[in-house]
N, C-alpha and C positions, 0 to 999 in steps of 0.2 A: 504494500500500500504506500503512495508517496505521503510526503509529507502535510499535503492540505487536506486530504481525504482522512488522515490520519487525526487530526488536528479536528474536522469537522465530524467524525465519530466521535472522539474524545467528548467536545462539546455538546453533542447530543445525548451521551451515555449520563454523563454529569446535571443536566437539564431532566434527564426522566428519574433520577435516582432524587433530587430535590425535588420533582413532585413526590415522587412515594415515599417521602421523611415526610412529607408536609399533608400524608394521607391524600392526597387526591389521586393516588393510581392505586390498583391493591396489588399483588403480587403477581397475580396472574396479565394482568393488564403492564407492568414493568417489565416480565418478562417479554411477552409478545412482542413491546417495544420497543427492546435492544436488539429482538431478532431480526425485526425492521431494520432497525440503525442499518446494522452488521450485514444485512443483503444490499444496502443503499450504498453504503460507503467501502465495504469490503469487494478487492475484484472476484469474481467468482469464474472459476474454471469451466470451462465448456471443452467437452469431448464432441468427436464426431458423430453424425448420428450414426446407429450403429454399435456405441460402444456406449459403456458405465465404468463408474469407478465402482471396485467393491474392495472395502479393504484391504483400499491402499495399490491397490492390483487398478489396472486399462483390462478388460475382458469383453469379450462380445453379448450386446443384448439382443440373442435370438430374435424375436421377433421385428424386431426394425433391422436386423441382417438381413431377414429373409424379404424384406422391404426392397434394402436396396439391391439386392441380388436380383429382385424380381425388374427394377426399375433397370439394370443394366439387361435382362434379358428383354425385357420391351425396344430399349433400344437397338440392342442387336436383331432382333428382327424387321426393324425399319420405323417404329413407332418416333414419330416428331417430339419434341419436347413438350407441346404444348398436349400433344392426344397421351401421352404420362401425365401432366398434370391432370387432367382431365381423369384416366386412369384411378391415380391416387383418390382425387375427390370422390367419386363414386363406390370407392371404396370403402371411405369413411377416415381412409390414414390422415393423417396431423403431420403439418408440416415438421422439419426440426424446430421452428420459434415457435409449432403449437395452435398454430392456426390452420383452420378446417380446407386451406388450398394454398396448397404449394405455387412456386411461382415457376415461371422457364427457367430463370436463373439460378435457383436453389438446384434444381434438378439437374443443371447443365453444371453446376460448381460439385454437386456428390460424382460425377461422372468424370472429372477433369481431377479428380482427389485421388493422388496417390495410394492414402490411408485407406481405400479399401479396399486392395489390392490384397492382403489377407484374407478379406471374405468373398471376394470374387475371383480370386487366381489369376496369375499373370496375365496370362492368354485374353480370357476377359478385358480385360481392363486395356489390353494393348488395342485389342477389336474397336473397341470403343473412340481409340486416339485416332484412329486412323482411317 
């Protein structure tokens, strides 16, 4: 964390713990509110879609592998980026930010990622460059 981000949790932490001296927070509601802080001002780690951390360990989360596996095998059969997005949507899949439609971009940035070369094998992934 740099120093102003540092500086601006600090003073947020110190701001909620003087209201809970002063009882206007209770316990539950202080806590809640540092986890705020701490998601605002703290950077937070983004894996690729595709992967989780589990203690402490990068490992594959099955079912958004077989997402993107499926999205590399649409393109290898000649599907456009936009008839994938369209794909995904009617499937019901969630983009990586979570939202209910992926963009051409998103889809054309998991396809040009080295990082899934793991879950889609060389071959794969080279098909796709070229």
């Amino acid at each position: 964390m740099d120093a102003k981000k540092e500086l601006q949790y600090r003073v947020a932490v110190r701001m909620l713990e003087h209201l809970f001296q002063n009882d206007l927070l209770t316990t539950d509601e202080l806590t809640y509110a540092k986890r705020l802080a701490m998601e605002k001002y703290q950077p937070q780690t983004v894996w690729e879609y595709g992967y989780v951390l589990i203690k402490g360990e990068i490992a594959v989360h099955e079912e958004k592998a077989d997402v993107v596996r499926s999205i590399f095998d649409a393109y290898l059969a000649g599907a456009s980026l936009g008839k994938i997005v369209d794909m995904l949507f009617a499937q019901g899949i969630l983009s990586p930010t979570g939202k209910t439609k992926w963009t051409r971009a998103a889809v054309d940035k998991l396809l040009t990622n080295k990082k899934y070369i793991p879950l889609v094998g060389v071959r794969v992934y080279m098909d796709t460059q070229f």
